[in-house]
KEVEXMAR-712248 format. One record per residue: residue number from 1; x, y, z of N, C-alpha, C in turn; residue in three letters. Coordinates in Angstrom, 3 decimals. Each point is the difference from the previous one (the first is absolute). Layout:
<rs>
r nr=NUM	nu=X	nv=Y	nw=Z	cau=X	cav=Y	caw=Z	cu=X	cv=Y	cw=Z	rest=ALA
...
</rs>
This chain:
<rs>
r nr=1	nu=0.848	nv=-1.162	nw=0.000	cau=-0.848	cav=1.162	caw=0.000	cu=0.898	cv=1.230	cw=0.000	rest=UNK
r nr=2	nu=-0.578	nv=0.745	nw=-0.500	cau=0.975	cav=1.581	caw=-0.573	cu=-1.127	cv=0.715	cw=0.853	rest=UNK
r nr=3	nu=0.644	nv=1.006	nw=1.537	cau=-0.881	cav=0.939	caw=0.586	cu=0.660	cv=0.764	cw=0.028	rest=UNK
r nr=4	nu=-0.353	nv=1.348	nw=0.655	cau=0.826	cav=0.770	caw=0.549	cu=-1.300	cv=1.119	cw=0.866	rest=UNK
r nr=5	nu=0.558	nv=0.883	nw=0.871	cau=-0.935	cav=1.038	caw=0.604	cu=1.176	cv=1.418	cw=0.180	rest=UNK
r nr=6	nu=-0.011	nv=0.607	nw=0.193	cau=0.347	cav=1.668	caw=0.255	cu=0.602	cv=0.533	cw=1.015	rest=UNK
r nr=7	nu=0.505	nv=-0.081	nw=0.564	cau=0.406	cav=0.217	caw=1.393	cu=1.354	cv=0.976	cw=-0.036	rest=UNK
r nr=8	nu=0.341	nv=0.858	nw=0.858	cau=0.536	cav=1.302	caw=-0.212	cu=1.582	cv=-1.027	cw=0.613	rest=UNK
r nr=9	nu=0.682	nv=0.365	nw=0.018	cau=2.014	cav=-0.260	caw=1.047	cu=-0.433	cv=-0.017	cw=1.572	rest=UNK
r nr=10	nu=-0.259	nv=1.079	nw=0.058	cau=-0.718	cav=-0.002	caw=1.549	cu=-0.813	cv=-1.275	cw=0.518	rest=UNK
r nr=11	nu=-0.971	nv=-0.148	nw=-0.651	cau=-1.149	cav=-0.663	caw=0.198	cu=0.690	cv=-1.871	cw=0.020	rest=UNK
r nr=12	nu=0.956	nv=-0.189	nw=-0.629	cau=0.552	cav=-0.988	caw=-0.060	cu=1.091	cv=-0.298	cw=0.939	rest=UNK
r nr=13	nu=0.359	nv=0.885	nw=0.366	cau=1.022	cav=0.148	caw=0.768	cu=-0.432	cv=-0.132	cw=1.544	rest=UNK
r nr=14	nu=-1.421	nv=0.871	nw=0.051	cau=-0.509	cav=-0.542	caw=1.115	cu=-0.761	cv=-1.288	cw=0.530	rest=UNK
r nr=15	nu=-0.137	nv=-0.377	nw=-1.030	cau=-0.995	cav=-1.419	caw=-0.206	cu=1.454	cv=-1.069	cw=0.341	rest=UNK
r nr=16	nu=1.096	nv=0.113	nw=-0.899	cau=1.409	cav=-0.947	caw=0.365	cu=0.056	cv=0.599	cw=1.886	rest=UNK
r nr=17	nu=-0.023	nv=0.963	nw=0.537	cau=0.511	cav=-0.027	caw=1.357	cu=-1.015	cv=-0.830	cw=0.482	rest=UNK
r nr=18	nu=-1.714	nv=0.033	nw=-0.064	cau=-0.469	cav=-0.550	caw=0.604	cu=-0.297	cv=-1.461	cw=0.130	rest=UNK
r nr=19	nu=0.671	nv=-0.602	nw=-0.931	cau=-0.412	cav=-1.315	caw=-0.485	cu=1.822	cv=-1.122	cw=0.004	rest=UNK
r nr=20	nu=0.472	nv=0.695	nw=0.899	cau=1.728	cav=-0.724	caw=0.481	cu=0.553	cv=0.328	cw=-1.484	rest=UNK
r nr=21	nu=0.069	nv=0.772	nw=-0.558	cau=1.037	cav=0.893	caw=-0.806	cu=0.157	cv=-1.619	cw=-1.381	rest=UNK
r nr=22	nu=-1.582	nv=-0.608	nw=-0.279	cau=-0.201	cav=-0.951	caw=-1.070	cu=0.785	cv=-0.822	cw=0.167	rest=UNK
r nr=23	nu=0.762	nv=-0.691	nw=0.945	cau=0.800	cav=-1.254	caw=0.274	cu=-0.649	cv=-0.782	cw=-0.584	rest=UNK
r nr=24	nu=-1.137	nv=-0.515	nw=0.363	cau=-0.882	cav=-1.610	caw=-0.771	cu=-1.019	cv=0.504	cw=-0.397	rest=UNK
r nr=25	nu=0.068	nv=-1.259	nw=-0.944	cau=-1.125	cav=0.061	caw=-0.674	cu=-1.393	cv=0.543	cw=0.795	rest=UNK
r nr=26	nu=0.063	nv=-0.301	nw=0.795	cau=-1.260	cav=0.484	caw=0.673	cu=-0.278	cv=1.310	cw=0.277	rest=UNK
r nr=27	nu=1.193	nv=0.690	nw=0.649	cau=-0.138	cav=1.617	caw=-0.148	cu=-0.273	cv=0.708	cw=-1.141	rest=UNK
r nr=28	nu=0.772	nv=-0.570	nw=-1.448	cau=-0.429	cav=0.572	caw=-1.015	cu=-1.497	cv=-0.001	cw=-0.348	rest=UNK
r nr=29	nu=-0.802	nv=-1.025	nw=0.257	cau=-1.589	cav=-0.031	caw=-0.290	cu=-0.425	cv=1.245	cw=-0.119	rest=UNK
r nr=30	nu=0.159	nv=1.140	nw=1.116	cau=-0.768	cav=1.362	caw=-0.052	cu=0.447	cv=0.472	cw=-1.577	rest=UNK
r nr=31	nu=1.160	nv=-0.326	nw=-0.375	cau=-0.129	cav=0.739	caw=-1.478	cu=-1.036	cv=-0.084	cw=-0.919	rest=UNK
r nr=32	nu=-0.615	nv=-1.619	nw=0.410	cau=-1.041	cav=-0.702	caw=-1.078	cu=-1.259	cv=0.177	cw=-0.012	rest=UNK
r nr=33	nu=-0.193	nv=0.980	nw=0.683	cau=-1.193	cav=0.152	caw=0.397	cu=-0.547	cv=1.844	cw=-1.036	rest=UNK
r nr=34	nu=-1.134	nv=-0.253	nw=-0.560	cau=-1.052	cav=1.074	caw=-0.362	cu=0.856	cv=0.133	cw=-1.430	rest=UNK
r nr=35	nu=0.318	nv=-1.126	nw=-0.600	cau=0.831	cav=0.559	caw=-1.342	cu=-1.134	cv=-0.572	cw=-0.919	rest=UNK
r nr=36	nu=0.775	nv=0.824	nw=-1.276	cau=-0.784	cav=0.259	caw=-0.774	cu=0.834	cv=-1.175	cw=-1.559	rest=UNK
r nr=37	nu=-0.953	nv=-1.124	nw=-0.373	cau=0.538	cav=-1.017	caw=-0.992	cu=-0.276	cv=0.644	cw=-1.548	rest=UNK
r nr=38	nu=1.300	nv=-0.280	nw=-0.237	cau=-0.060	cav=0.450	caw=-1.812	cu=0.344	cv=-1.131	cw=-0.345	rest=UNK
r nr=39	nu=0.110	nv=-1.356	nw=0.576	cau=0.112	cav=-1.043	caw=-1.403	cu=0.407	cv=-1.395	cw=0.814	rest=UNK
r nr=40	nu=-0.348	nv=-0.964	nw=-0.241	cau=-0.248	cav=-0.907	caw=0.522	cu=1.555	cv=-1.110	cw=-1.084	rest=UNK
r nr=41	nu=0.480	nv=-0.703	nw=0.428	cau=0.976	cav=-0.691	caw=-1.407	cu=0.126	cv=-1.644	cw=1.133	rest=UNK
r nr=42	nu=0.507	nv=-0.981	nw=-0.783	cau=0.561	cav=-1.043	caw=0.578	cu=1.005	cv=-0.776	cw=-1.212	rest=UNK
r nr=43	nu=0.996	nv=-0.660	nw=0.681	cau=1.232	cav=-0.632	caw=-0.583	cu=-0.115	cv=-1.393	cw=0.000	rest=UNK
r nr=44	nu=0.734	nv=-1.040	nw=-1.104	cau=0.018	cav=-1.211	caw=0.442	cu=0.884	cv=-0.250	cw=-0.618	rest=UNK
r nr=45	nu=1.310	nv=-0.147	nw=0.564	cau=1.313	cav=-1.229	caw=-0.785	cu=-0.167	cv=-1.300	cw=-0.191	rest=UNK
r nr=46	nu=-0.537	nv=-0.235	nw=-0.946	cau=-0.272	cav=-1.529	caw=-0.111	cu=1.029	cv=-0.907	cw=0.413	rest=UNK
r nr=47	nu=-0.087	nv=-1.127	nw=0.720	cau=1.156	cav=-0.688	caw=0.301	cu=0.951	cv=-0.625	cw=-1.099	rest=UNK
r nr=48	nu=0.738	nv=-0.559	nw=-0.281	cau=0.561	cav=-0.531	caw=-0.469	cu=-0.354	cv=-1.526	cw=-0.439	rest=UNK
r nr=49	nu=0.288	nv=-0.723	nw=-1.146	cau=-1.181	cav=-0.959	caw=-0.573	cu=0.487	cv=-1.287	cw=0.898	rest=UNK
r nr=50	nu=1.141	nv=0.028	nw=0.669	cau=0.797	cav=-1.053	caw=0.440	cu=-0.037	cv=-0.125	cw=1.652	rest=UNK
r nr=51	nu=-0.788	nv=1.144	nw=0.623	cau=-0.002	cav=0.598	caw=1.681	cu=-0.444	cv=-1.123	cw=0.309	rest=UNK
r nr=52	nu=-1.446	nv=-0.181	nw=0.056	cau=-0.798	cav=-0.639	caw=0.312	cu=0.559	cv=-1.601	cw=-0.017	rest=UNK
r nr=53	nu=0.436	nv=-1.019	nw=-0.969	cau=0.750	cav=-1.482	caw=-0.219	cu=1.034	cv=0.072	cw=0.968	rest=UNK
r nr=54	nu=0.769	nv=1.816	nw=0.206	cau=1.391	cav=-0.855	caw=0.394	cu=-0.340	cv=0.359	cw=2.257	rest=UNK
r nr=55	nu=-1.156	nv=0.347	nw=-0.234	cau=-0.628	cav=0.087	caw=1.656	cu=-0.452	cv=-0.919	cw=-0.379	rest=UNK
r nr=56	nu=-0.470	nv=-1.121	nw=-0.542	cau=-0.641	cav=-1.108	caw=0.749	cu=1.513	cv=-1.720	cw=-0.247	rest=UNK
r nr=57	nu=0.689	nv=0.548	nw=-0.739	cau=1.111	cav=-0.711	caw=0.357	cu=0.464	cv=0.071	cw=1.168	rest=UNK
r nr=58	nu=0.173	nv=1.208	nw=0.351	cau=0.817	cav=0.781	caw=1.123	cu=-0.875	cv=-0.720	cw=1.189	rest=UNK
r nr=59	nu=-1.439	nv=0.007	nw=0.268	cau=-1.085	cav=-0.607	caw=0.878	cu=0.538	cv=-1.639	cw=-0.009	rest=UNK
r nr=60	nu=0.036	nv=-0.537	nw=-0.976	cau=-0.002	cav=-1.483	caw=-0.146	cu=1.708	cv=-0.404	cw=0.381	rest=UNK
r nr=61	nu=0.998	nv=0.770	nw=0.036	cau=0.664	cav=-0.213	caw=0.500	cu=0.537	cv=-0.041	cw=1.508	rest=UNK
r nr=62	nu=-0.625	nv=1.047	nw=0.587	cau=-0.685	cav=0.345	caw=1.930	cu=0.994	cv=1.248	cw=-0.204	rest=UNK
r nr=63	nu=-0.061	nv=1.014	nw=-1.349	cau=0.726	cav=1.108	caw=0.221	cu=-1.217	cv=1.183	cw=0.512	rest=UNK
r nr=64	nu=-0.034	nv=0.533	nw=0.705	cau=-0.625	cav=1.056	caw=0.387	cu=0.260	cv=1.460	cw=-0.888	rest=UNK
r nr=65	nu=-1.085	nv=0.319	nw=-0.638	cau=0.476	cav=1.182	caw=-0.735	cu=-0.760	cv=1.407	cw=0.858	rest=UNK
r nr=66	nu=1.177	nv=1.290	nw=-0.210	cau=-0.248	cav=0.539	caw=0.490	cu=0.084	cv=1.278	cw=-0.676	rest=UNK
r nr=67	nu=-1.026	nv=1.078	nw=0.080	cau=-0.150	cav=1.210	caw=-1.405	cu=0.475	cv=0.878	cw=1.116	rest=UNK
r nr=68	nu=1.035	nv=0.982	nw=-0.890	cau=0.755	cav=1.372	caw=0.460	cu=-1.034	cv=1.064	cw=-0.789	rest=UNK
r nr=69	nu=0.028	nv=0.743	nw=0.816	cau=-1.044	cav=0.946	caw=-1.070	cu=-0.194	cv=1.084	cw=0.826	rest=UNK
r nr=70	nu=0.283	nv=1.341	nw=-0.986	cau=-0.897	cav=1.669	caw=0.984	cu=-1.735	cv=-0.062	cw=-0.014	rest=UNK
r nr=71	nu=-0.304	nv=-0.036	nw=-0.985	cau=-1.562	cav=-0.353	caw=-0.136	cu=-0.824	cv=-0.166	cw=1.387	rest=UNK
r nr=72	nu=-1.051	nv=0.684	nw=-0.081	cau=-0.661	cav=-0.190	caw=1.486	cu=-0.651	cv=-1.840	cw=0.402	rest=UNK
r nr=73	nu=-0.126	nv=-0.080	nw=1.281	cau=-0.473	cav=-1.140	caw=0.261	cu=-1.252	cv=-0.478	cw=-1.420	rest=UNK
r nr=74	nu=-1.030	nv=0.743	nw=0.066	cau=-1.034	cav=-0.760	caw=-1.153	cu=0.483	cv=-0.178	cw=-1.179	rest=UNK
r nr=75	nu=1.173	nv=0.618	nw=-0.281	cau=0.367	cav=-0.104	caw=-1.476	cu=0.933	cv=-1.104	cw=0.143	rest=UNK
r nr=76	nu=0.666	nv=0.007	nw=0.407	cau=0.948	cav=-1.327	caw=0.503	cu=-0.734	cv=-1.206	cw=0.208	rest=UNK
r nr=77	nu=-1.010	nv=0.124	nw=0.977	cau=-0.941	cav=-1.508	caw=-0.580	cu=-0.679	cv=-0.257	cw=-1.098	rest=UNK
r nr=78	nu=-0.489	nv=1.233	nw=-0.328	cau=-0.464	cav=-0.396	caw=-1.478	cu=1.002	cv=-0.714	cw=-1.050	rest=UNK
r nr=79	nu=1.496	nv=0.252	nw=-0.301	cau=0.851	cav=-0.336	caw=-0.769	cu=0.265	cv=-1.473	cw=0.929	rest=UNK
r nr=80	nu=0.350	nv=0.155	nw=1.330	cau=0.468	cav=-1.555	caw=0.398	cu=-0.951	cv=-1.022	cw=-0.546	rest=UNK
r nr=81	nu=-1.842	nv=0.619	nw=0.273	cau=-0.644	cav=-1.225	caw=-0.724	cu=0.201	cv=-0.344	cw=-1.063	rest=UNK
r nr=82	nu=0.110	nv=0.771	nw=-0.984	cau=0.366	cav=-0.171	caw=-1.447	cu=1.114	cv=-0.710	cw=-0.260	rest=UNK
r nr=83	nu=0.916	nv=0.014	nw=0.805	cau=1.116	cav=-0.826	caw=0.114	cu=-0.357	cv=-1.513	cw=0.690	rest=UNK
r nr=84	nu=-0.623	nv=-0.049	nw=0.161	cau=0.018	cav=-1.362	caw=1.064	cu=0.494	cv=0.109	cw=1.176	rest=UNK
r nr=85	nu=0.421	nv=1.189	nw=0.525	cau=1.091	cav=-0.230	caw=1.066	cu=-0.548	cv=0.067	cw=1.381	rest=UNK
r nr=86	nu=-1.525	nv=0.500	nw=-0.270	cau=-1.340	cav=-0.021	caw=1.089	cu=-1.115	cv=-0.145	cw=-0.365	rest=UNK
r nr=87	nu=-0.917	nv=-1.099	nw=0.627	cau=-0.844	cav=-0.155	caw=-0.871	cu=-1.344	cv=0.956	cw=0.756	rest=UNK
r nr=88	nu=-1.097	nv=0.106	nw=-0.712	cau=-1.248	cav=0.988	caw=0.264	cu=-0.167	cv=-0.177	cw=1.570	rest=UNK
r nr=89	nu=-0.249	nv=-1.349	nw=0.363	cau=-0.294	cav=0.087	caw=1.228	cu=0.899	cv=0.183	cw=1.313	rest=UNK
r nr=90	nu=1.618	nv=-0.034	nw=-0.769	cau=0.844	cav=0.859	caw=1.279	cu=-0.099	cv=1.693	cw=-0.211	rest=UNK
r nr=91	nu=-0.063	nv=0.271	nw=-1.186	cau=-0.367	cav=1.528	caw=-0.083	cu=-0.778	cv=0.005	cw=0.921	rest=UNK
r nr=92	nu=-1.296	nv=-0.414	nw=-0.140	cau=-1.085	cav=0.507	caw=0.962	cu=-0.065	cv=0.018	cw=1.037	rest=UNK
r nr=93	nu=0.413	nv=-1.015	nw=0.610	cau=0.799	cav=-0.304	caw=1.170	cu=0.372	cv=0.772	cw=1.016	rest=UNK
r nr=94	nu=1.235	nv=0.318	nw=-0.678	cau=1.048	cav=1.380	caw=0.477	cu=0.923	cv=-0.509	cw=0.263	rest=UNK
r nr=95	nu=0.304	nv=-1.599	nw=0.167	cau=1.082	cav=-0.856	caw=0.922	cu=0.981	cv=-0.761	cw=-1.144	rest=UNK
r nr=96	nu=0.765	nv=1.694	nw=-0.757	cau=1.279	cav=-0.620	caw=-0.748	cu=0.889	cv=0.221	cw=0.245	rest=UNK
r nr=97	nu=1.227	nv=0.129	nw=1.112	cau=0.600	cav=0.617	caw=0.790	cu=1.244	cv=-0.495	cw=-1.187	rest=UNK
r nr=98	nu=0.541	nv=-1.123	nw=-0.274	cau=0.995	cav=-0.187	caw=-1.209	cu=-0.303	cv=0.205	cw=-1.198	rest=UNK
r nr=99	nu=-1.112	nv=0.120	nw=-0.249	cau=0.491	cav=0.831	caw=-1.366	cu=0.378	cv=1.160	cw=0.014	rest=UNK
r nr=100	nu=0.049	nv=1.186	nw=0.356	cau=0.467	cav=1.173	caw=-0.491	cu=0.608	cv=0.367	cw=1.011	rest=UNK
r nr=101	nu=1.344	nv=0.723	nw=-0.703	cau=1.181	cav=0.418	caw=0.894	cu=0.014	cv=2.075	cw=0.112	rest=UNK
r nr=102	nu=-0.501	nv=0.429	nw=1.197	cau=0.393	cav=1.320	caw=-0.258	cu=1.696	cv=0.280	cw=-0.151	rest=UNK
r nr=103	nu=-0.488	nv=1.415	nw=-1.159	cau=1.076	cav=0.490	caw=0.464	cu=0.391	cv=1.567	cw=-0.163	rest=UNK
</rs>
């Protein structure tokens, strides 16, 4: 999503003191709030034609595969399912603690 809203130096500046100077994610939220959307977009890197065979070798051998990735948590499961590397019902779950490695 493409937003944005108006806000003066000041006005931001005071919003960063009050909110722990945007350390986490969570302090930043007040930015997200009362904006105004000009455009909505989404991405998809298709995997690779070979991902998917060489995770279920990797499975059938007792290798544990594990996805590195910036991508937020939902996007990261969305691609691990596509991969084989989690299936729908550990997504849903929530209980994939080896597959994905922060970093």
């Amino acid at each position: 999503m493409i937003a944005y809203k108006d806000i003066s130096l000041h006005e931001f500046n005071e919003l960063k003191s009050l909110n722990n100077n945007f350390e986490k994610e969570a302090d930043r939220e007040v930015l997200e709030k009362d904006l105004c959307v000009i455009g909505i977009y989404g991405l998809q890197d298709p995997l690779r034609p070979e991902i998917v065979g060489s995770v279920q070798k990797c499975h059938k051998a007792g290798i544990t595969v594990r996805m590195v990735t910036g991508d937020n948590l939902d996007t990261a499961k969305a691609i691990a399912i596509n991969a084989n590397i989690l299936t729908q019902e550990e997504a849903d779950s929530g209980e994939f603690p080896d597959a994905f490695m922060e970093g």
